[in-house]
C-alpha positions in Angstrom: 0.0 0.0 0.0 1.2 3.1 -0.6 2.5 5.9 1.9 0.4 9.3 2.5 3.2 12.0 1.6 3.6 14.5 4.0 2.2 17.3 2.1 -1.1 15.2 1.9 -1.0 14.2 5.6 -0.7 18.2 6.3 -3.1 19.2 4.0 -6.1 16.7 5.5 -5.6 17.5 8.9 -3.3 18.2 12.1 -0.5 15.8 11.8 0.9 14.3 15.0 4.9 14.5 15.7 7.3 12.4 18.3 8.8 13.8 21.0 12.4 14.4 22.2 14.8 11.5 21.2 18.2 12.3 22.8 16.7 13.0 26.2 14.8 9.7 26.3 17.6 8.0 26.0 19.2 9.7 28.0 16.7 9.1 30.9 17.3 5.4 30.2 21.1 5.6 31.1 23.1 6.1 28.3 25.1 9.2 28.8 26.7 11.9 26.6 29.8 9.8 26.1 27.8 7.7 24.4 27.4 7.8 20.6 23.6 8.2 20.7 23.0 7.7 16.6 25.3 4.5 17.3 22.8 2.7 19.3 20.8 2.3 16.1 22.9 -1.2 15.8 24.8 -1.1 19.6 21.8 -1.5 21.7 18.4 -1.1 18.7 16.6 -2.4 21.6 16.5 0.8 23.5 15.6 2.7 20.5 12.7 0.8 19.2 11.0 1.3 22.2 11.5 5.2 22.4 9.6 4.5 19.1 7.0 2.6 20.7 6.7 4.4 23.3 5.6 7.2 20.9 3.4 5.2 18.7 1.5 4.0 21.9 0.8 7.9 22.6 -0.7 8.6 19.3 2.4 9.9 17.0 1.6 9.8 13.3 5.1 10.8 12.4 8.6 8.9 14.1 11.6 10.8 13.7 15.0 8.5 13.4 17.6 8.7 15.6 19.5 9.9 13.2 20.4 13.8 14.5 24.3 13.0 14.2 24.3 10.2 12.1 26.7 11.5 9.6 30.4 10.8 9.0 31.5 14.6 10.0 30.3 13.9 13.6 30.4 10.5 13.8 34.7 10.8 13.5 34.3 12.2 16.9 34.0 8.8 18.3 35.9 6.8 15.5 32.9 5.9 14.0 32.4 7.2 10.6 32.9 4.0 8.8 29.4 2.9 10.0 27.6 5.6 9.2 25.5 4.3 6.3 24.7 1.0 8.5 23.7 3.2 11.5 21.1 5.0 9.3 19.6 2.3 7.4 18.9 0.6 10.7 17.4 3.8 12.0 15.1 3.8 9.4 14.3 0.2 9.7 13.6 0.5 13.3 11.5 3.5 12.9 9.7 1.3 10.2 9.0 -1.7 12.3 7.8 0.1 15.2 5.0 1.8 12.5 4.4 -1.8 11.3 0.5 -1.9 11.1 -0.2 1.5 11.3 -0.5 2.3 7.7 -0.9 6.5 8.2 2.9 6.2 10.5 5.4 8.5 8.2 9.1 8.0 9.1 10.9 11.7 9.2 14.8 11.1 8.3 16.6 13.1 11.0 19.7 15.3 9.7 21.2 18.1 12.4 22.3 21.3 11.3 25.7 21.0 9.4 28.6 23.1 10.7 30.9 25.2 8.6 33.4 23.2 5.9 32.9 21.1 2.6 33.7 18.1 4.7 30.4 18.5 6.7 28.4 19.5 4.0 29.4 16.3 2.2 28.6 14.2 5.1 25.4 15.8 5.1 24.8 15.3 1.4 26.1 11.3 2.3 23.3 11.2 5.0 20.6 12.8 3.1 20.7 9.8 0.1 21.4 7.1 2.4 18.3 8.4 4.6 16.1 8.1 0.9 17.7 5.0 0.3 16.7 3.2 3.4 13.3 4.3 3.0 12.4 7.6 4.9 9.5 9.6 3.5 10.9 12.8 4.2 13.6 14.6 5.7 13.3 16.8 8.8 16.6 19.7 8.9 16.3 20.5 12.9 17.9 23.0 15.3 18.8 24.9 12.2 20.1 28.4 14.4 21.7 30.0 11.9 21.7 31.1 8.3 25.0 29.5 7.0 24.0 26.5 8.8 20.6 26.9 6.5 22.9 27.7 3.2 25.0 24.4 4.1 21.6 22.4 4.2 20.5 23.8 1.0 23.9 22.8 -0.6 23.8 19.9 0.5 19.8 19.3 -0.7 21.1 20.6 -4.0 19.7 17.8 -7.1 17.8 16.0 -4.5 14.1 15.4 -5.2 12.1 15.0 -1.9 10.0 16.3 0.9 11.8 17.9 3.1 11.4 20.7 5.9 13.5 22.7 7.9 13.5 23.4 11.2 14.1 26.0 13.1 15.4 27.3 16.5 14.0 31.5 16.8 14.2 33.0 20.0 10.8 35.0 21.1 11.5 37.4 18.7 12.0 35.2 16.0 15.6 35.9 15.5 18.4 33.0 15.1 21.2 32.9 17.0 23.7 34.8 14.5 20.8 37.3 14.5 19.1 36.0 11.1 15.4 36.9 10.8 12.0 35.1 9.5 12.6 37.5 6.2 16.2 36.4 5.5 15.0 32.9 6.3 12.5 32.8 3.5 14.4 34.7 0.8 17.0 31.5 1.7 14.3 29.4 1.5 13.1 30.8 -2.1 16.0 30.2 -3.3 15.9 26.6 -3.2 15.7 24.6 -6.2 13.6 21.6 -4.3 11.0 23.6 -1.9 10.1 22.8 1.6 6.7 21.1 2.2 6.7 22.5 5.2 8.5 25.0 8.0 9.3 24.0 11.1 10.3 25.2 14.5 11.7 23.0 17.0 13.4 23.1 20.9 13.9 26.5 21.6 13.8 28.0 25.4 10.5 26.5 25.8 6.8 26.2 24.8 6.2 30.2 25.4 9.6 31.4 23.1 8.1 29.1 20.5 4.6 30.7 20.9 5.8 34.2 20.2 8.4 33.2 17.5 5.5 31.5 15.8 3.3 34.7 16.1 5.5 36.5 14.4 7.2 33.3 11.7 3.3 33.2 10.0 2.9 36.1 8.8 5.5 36.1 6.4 5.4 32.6 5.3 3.0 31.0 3.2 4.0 27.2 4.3 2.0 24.8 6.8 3.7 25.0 10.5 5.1 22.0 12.7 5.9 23.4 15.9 8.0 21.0 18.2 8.9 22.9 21.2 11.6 21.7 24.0 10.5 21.5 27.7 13.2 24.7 28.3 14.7 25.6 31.7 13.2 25.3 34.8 11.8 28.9 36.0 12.0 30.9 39.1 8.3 30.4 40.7 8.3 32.4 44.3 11.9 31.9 44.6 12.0 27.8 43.7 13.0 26.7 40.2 9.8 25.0 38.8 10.0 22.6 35.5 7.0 24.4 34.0 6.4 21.8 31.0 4.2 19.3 32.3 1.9 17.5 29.7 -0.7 20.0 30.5 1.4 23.1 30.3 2.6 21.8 26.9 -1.2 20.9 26.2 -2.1 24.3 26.3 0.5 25.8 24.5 -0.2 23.4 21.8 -4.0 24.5 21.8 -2.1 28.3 21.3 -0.6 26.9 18.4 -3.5 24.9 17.0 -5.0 28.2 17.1 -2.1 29.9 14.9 -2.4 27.5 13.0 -0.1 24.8 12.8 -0.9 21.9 11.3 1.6 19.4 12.8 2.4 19.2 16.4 5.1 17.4 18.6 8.2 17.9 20.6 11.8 18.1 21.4 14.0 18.0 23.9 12.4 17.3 27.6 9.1 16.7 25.5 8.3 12.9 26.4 6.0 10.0 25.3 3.5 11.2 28.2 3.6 14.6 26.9 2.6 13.5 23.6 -0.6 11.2 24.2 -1.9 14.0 26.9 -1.5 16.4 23.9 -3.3 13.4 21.4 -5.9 13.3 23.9 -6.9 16.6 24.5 -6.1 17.9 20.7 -7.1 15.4 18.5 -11.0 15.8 19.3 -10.5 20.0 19.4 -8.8 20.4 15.7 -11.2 17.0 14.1 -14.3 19.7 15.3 -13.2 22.4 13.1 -13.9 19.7 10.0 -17.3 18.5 10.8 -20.5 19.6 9.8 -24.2 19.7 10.9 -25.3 16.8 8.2 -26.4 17.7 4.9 -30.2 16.5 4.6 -32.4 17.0 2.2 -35.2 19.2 3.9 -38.7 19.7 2.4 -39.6 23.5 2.0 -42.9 23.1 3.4 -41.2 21.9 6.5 -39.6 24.4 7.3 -41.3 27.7 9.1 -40.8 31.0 9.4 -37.9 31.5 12.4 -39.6 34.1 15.2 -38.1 37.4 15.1 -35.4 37.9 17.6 -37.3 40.3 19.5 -40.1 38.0 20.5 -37.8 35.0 21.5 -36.8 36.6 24.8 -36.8 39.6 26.7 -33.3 39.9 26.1 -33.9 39.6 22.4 -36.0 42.5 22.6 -33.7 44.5 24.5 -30.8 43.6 22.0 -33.1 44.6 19.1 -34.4 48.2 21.0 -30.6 49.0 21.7 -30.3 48.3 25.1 -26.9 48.9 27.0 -26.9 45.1 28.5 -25.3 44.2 31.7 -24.7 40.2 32.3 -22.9 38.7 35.2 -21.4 35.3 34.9 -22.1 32.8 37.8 -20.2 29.3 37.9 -22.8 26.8 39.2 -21.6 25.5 42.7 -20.0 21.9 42.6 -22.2 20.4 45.2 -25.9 20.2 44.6 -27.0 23.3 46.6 -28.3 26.1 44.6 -29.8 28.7 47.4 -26.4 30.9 47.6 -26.1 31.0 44.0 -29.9 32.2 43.6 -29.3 34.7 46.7 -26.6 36.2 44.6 -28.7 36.2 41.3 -30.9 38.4 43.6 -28.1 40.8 44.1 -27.3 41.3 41.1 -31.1 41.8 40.0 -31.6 44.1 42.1 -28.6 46.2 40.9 -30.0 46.5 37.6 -28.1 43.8 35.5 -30.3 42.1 32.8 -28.9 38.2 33.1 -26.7 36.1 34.5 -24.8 33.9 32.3 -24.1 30.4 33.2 -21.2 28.4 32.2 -21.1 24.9 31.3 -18.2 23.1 32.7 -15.7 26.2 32.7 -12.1 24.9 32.3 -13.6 21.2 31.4 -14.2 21.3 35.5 -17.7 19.2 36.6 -20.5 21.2 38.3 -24.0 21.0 38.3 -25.7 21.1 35.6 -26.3 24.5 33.9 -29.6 24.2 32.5 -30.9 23.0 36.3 -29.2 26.0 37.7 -30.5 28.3 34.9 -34.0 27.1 35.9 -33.4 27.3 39.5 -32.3 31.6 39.2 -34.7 32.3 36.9 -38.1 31.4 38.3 -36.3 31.7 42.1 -34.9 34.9 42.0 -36.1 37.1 38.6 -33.5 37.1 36.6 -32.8 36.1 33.3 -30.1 33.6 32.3 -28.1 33.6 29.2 -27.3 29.5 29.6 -23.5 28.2 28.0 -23.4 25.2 25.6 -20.2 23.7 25.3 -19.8 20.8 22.1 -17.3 19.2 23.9 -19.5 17.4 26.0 -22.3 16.5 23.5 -22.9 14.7 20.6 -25.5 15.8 18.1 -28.6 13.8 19.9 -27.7 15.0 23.7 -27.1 18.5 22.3 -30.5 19.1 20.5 -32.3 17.4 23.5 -30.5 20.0 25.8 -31.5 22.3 23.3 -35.4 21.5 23.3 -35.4 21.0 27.4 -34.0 24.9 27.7 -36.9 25.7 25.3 -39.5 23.8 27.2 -38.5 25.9 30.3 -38.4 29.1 28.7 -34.6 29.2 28.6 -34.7 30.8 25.5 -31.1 32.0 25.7 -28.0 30.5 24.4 -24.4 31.1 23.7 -22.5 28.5 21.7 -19.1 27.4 22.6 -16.6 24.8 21.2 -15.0 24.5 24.9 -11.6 23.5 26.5 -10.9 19.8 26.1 -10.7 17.8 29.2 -7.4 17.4 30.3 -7.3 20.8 30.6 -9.1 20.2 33.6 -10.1 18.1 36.4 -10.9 15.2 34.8 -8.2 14.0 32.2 -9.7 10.4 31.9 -12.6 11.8 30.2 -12.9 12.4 26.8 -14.2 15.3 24.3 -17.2 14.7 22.1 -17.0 17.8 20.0 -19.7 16.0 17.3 -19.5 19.7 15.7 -18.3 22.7 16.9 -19.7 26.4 18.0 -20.2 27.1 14.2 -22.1 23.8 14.0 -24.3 24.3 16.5 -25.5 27.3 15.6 -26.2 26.4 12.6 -28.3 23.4 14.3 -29.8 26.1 16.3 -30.8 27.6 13.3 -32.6 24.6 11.8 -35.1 24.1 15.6 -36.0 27.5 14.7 -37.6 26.7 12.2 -38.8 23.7 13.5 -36.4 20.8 11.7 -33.8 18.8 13.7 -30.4 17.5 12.7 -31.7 14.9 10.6 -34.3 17.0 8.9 -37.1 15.5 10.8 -39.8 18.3 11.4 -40.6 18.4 15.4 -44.1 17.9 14.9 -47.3 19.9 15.2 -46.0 23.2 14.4 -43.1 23.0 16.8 -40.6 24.8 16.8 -37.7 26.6 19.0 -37.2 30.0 20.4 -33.8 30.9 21.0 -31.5 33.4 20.7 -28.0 32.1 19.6 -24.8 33.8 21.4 -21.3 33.0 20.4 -18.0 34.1 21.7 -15.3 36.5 20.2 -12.0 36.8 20.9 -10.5 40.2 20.2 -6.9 39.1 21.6 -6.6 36.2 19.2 -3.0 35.1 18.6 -4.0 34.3 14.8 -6.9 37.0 14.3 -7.5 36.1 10.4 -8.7 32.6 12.0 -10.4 34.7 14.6 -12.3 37.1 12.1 -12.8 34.1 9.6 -14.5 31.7 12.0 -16.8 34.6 13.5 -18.0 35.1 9.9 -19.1 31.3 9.6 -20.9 32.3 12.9 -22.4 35.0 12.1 -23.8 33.3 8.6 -24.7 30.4 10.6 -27.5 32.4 12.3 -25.9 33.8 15.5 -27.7 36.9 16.8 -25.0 38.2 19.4 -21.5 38.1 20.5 -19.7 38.3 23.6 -15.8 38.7 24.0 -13.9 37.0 25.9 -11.9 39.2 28.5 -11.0 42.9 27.2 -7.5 43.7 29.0 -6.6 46.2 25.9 -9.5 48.5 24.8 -7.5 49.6 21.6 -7.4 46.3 20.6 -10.9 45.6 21.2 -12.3 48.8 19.7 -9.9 47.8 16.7 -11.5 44.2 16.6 -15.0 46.2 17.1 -14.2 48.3 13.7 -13.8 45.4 11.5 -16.6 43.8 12.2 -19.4 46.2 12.5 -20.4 45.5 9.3 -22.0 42.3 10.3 -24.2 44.1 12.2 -24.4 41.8 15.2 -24.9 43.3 18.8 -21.3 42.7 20.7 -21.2 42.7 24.6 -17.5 42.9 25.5 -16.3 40.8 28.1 -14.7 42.9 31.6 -13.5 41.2 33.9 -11.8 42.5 37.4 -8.9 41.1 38.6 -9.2 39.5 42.6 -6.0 39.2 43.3 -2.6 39.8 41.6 -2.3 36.0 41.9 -5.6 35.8 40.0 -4.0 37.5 37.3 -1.5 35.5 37.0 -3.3 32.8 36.3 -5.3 34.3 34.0 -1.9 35.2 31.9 0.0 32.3 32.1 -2.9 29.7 32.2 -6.2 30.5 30.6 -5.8 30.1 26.9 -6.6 33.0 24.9 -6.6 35.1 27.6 -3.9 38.3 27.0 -3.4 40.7 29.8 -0.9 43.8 29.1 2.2 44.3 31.7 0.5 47.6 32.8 -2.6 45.7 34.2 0.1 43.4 35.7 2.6 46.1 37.1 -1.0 48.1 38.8 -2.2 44.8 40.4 1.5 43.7 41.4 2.0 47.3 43.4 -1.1 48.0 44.7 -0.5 46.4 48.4 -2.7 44.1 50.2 -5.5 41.8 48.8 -8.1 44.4 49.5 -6.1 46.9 47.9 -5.6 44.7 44.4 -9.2 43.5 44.7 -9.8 47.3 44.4 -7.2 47.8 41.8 -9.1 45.2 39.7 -12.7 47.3 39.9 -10.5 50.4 39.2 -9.0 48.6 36.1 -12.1 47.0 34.6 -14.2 50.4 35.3 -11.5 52.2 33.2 -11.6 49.9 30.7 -15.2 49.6 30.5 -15.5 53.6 30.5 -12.9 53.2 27.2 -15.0 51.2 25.6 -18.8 52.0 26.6 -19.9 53.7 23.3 -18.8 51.1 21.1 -20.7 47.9 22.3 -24.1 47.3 23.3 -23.6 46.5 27.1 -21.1 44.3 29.3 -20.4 40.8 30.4 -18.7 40.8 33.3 -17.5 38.0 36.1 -18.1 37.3 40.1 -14.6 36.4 40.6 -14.6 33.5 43.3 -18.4 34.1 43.5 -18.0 37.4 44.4 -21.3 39.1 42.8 -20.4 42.1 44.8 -16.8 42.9 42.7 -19.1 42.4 39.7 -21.6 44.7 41.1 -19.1 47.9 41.3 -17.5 47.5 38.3 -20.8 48.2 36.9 -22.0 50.3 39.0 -23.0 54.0 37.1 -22.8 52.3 33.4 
C-alpha cells in the first residue's frame, strides 16, 4: 500500500509529531559519552522502544535517531565507517515500530551542518542514504543559523524530496547569528527543491516558541510544525519550577493549534506522556473544526418562518431596542445546593443587570448542571439567564435534547461554545465529544428554529424553538484572520449576538469592534476584574486565549494588600469599561470566586 506524503497528511488535517529522542535516551542511562545515533545497531533495543513508546501515545510521524548520524560527527567517536549502516537501521527501526499503522510516516533526521565542505558532504552522504533506506521525508532540525541553513541547502542541491527545515528562533523570531524570519524565507526561495513544510523546534520553551511562531506566520505562506523543547526550569516564588508538564505543553499546543499549525510534537524534555496528553486533549479539538451539521435533504414546506429575535426573549427584545446590556457570569456550585447561587442572582437583580450567564463546565471542570441552575435563578430569583453550551460534552442527539429542554422551560437564551478539552481540567480520563463545533451548533440552532432537527425530521405539530443564539469573540486572538474568519461562519450560521472574551486592551478591542461592525451583530464585551494579583497571574500564564498587558500586571502587582488589588481590579475594569462604553451594546462581566459584589461595582453608574 502506498504511503500518505507529508504534504497530503498536512493538508487533510493536524499531523501528530514524536517527542524528544536524545533526552529519552538519556533518561534510560546512556550518557553523553555515548554515541547516541550508534545505538541504532549497539543496543536497537532501546531505541525501538522510544519508538513505541511514541506510537502507543498517538504519534503519526517517528523521527529517526538519526540527529548526528553523519560521518563529519560521527569521526568524533571513531565511528564514521558505519555511518550508512547506522542509518539504514534507524530507518528500519522507525519502520517496524509503524508496522501496522499504515498512516505512520518515518521523518529522516539530519542536524544542522557546521561550517566546511567536509560536513556539507557528510550531510549530502546522510541525506541519500536516509532516501535509500526508506524515509518519507527529511526533517533539517535545530537549524540556528543562516550558514547552517545555506550548508543544508547545498547539501539538498539535485535531490528530489519532501523535506522541511526546522528551526530554533528566540521570542523574537531571531536565530542565534541574529538572522530573521525575512532572510530565512528569501533563503528558503531560493531553493531549487522547496520545503513542504517550516518548522520550528526546541527553543527555550513552549512560550519562546509561541511568540516566535506569532511573528514566523505572517510572512510565510508554508504549513507549520511546531516541536517545542521543555526549556529551563523557572523561578516560581523563589523555587525553580520545571513548567512543562503534559498539561502546560497541552495548552501551549492549543495556542498553536490556534495559529495554525498543522503538525504538532516535541523536542527536547518533550516525552512520550507529553505527547498522548496532547493526542488526547487535541485530536477531538482540531477534528471539530472539519465537521459539519449533516447535509439532509429538507422539504420546504417543513420548514417555518424562524420568530423574530425580538419575541424569542426579553433579552432579544432588549438587544433589538438598543439596550446597553449588563450580564454577570455565575459558575454553578459543585455540590448540589443552589440557594447561595440564587441569593446572589438576587443581588445582582436588584442592581440593575439584565442576566446572569451560566457556564457549562468552565475549564472542562464538573459542576451541576447549567440548564438545572438556569432554571433554579430564573423562576427563584427574577433574573434572566443567558445558559452556555459547550460541544465538547455532547454529541448531536444529547445537544439538540439539551436544546429542546432549555426551550421547554423558557430558557430561550443560548451562547455556543466549542470548549476547553478535558485534560485541561479536572478530569483528564474523560474524553471530548465535540460531534460539531460552536459554528455547528448554531447552525443546528438555526434549523429548531424553524422547527427541523439534525436529521431534517420536522418536530411535529408546528413545533418549533425560540432561541436566541450567542457566540464568543475573541479580540486578543493570537491568529486574528482565524479569529475574524470563524466569527464570519458564525455570524452566517445564524448567531444573533456576540460576547468577548476578557478585554485587557481596549484599543485592541475597539480595533477588533471596527472590523466587524459590518456584520451588524450586537457585541457585549467581556470585563473582567482582577481579585487578586495571583488571579491575574493565572489568567496570563494559564487561561488560553486570555492576554493581559504588563500595565494591568505592574498596577495589580504594586497596589499592596488583597483588599487593595481587589480594588485595583474594579478600578482597572471600570476604566476599561469607560474606554470602551460607546462602542458595544452592554457588558459581560464575572463574580470572581463568587463574588457578585466585585461584579456589582464594576458596573455600578454604566
Amino acid at each position: 500500500m502506498k504511503r500518505e506524503t507529508l504534504s497530503a497528511a498536512l493538508a487533510a488535517r493536524v499531523v501528530i509529531f514524536d517527542g524528544g529522542f536524545g533526552t529519552e535516551l538519556y533518561r534510560r542511562n546512556f550518557f553523553v559519552n555515548t554515541s547516541y545515533d550508534d545505538l541504532n545497531l549497539s543496543n536497537a533495543a532501546a531505541v525501538a522502544a522510544i519508538h513505541q513508546s511514541y506510537v502507543d501515545a498517538g504519534a503519526e510521524v517517528l523521527t529517526t535517531n538519526t540527529y548526528n548520524a553523519n560521518s563529519f560527527c560521527l569521526s568524533q567517536f571513531g565511528l564514521a565507517e558505519r555511518s550508512a549502516r547506522i542509518n539504514q537501521a534507524a530507518v528500519a527501526l522507525a519502520r517496524k515500530a509503524a508496522a501496522g499503522r499504515p498512516g505512520i510516516l518515518v521523518a529522516g533526521s539530519i542536524g544542522p551542518a557546521a561550517a566546511g565542505a567536509g560536513a556539507v558532504a557528510a550531510i549530502r552522504e546522510q541525506i541519500a542514504e536516509l532516501q535509500k533506506s526508506g524515509a518519507d521525508f527529511l526533517i533539517f532540525e535545530s537549524l540556528d543559523t543562516l550558514d547552517k541553513l545555506r550548508h543544508t541547502l547545498t547539501a539538498l542541491a539535485d535531490t528530489a524530496c519532501e523535506w522541511v527545515p526546522s528551526f530554533t528562533l528566540d521570542a523574537e523570531a531571531k536565530l542565534a547569528d541574529g538572522g530573521s524570519v525575512t532572510e530565512i524565507a528569501a533563503l528558503l526561495r531560493s531553493s531549487p527543491v522547496p520545503p513542504t513544510a517550516f518548522g520550528l523546534n526546541c527553543g527555550a520553551g513552549p512560550e519562546t516558541t509561541l511568540a516566535a511562531m506569532e511573528k514566523a506566520v505572517k510572512q510565510l505562506d508554508l504549513p507549520f510544525i511546531v516541536q517545542p523543547g521543555a526549556g529551563a526550569p523557572r523561578s516560581v516564588d523563589n523555587r525553580m519550577l520545571a513548567m512543562t508538564s503534559p498539561e502546560y505543553f497541552t495548552t501551549y499546543c492549543m495556542r498553536y493549534l490556534a495559529l495554525g499549525a498543522r503538525g504538532l510534537g516535541g523536542c527536547c524534555g518533550i516525552t512520550p506522556a507529553h505527547i498522548a496528553d496532547m493526542v488526547r486533549s487535541l485530536r477531538p479539538l482540531a477534528d471539530a473544526e472539519r465537521k459539519e451539521v449533516p447535509r439532509v435533504e429538507i422539504k420546504p414546506e417543513d420548514l417555518l418562518d424562524p420568530p423574530p429575535t425580538a419575541e424569542k426573549s426579553p433579552f432579544g427584545a432588549k438587544l433589538v431596542r438598543g439596550d446597553f446590556l449588563k450580564l454577570v457570569e455565575m459558575t454553578p456550585p459543585r455540590g448540589i445546593d443552589l440557594a447561595a447561587t440564587v441569593e446572589k442572582a438576587k443581588l445582582c437583580a436588584a442592581a440593575g443587570f439584565d442576566a446572569v450567564n451560566i457556564p457549562d463546565g468552565p475549564r472542562a471542570s464538573c459542576r451541576i448542571s447549567q440548564v438545572v441552575a438556569a432554571i433554579e435563578i430564573q423562576e427563584r430569583a427574577g433574573i434572566e439567564t443567558i445558559v452556555h453550551c459547550c460541544a465538547r460534552d455532547r454529541s448531536l442527539i444529547s445537544l439538540q435534547s439539551m436544546i429542546l429542554g432549555c426551550m421547554a422551560k423558557n430558557l430561550r437564551n443560548i451562547l455556543f461554545i466549542t470548549g476547553d478539552p478535558p485534560k485541561l481540567g479536572d478530569y483528564p480520563f474523560s474524553s471530548g465529544v465535540f460531534d460539531v463545533d460552536s459554528i455547528g451548533m448554531v447552525k443546528l440552532q438555526s434549523r429548531l428554529n424553524r422547527g427541523v432537527d439534525a436529521g431534517g425530521f420536522p418536530l411535529g405539530g408546528g413545533a418549533q424553538t425560540a432561541i436566541v443564539s450567542g457566540v464568543g469573540a475573541d479580540p486578543s486572538a493570537i491568529d486574528p484572520e482565524r479569529e475574524y474568519r470563524r466569527l464570519a461562519e458564525k455570524i452566517e450560521a445564524g448567531a444573533e449576538f456576540i460576547i468577548t472574551q476578557p478585554a485587557f486592551d481596549p484599543e485592541r478591542l475597539l480595533k477588533f469592534l471596527a472590523r466587524i461592525r459590518h456584520f451588524g451583530v450586537p457585541v457585549i464585551a467581556g470585563v473582567w476584574p482582577f481579585a487578586s494579583y495571583r488571579n491575574a497571574v493565572f489568567m496570563q500564564n494559564e487561561v488560553p486565549g486570555v492576554v493581559v498587558p504588563e500595565w494591568i500586571m505592574d498596577a495589580m502587582k504594586n497596589a499592596g494588600d488583597k483588599d487593595a488589588q481587589r480594588a485595583e481590579g474594579i478600578r482597572i475594569a471600570r476604566s476599561i469599561l469607560a474606554a470602551i462604553r460607546s462602542e458595544v451594546r452592554g457588558v459581560a462581566t464575572s463574580a470572581p470566586f463568587g463574588n457578585v459584589n466585585t461584579a456589582i461595582a464594576v458596573c455600578d453608574g454604566f
